[in-house]
N, C-alpha and C positions, 0 to 999 in steps of 0.2 A: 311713816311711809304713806299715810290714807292723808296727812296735810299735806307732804309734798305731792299727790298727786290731785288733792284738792286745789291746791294754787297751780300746777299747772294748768289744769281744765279752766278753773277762774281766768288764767289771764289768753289762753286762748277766747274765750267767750268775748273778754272784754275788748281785747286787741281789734277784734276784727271790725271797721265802724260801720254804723249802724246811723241811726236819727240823732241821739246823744252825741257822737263825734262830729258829724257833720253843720251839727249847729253850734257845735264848739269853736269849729275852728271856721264855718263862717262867719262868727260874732269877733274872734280873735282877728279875721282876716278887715273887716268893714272897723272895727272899735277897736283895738289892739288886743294888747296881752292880759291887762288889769280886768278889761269886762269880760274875754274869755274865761279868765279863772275862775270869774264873778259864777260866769253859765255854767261851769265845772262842779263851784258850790250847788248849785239850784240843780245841776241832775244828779247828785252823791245825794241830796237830802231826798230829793225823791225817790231815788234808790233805799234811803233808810226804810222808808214811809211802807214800801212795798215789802223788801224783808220782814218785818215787825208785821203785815200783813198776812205776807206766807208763813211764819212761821208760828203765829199763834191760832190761823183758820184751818178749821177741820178743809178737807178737799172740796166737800160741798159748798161750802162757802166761798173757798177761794175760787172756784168753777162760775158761781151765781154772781160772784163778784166780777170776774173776768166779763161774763157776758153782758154784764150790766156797765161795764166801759166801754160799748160797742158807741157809745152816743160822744161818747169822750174823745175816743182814739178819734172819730171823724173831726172832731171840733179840732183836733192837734194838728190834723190833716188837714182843716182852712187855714189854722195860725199861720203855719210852714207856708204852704202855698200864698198867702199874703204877704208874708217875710219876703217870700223869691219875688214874686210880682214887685213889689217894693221896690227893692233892689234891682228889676229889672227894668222900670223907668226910670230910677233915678240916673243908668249907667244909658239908657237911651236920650234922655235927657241931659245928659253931661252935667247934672246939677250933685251938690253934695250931700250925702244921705244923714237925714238925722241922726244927730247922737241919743244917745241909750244912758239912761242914768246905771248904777252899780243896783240898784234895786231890779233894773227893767232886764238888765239881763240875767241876775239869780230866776226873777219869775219867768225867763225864757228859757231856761235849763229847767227848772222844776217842771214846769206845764209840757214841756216836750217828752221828758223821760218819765213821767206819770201817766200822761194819756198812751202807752203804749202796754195792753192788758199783758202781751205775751213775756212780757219781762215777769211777772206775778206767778203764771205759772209754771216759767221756767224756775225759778226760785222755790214753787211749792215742790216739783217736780227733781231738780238739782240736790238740794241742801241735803232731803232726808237720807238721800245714798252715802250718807259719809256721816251718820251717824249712828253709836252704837248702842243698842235698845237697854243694855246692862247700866249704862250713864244716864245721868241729866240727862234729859231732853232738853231743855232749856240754855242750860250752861254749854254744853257741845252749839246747838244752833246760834247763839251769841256770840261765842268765838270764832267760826264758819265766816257767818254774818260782817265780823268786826274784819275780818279777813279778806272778805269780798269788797267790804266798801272799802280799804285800804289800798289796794289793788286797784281798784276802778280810778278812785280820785289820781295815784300817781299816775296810771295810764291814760286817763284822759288830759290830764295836768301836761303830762308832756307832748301830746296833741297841742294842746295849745301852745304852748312852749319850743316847736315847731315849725306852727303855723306863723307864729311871730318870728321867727328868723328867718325864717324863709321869706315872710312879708319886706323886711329890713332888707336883705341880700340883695333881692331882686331890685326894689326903688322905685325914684319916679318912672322909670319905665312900665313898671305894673301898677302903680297907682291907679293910673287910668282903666284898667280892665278890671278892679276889685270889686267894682258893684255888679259887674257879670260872671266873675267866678261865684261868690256872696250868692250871686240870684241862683245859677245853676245849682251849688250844694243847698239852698232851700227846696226849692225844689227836690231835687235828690230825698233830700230827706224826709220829707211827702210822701213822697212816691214808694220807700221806701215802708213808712209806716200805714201807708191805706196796704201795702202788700201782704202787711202781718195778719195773720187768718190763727187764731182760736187751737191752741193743742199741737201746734205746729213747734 
């Protein structure tokens, strides 16, 4: 009963988008489906990076840690805002937006769903409610863990997965507008992440 109602709260969390889906399915929207899935890879492993973080730091740490990406989260906060700007002369300039190599978009999934601190201490703050003090600590938080990222990759996965049919369906009629939808969800997703405030 405490798993199934741990994966429902997980995929409410994760359903709802956020900076990670937004740059998913901009990337899937401007470079297809292949580098979408690419950025899916790059925000699930920095989703590991952060679990593995919340789950082995005392709260003081994970607190000194969180404030201490306050320099981070804003750097994620120009990438994003570059990305949108990008994309938002390219579609003013009728010109075609540079391709992204399968590396360029892992490290734009990575660097976007790491520099965002409030994910760390939602996980510091989430996980330990569904574990019970008589077990592992460790063994419970691993499986949680294995369960969250599971969840995330399939749901953002079909974000992408989505975004790409959708792209197909629509055609050359939206061809022409994709580097300003692209620009607007960078943006968005900026806007978004400078919005996240500490304990929130």
């Amino acid at each position: 009963m405490e798993i199934l109602l741990f994966i429902l709260v997980s995929i409410g969390v994760i359903i709802v988008p956020g900076p990670n889906v937004l740059v998913i399915v901009s990337t899937c929207i401007s470079h297809g489906r292949l580098r979408g899935l690419q950025t899916v890879a790059g925000t699930s492993t920095a989703m590991i990076v952060q679990l593995f973080i919340a789950a082995i730091g005392t709260s003081w740490f994970v607190s000194t840690l969180a404030s201490g990406f306050f320099w981070l989260k804003w750097t994620g906060v120009l990438y994003l805002c570059y990305l949108g700007v990008n994309h938002l002369k390219s579609a003013v300039q009728k010109t075609e937006h540079q391709q992204i190599s399968g590396i360029g978009s892992f490290h734009r999934g990575f660097w976007v769903s790491l520099t965002n601190p409030k994910t760390i201490l939602f996980f510091s703050a989430f996980l330990p409610q569904f574990v019970y003090p008589s077990e592992s600590y460790f063994s419970q938080i691993a499986l949680l863990s294995s369960i969250f990222c599971f969840l995330a990759v399939v749901l953002d996965s079909s974000y992408a997965l989505l975004a790409d049919k959708l792209t197909s369906l629509l055609g050359s009629k939206f061809s022409a507008k994709q580097n300003y939808l692209s620009s607007a969800l960078y943006l968005g997703a900026s806007a978004t992440l400078a919005a996240t405030k500490h304990g929130q």
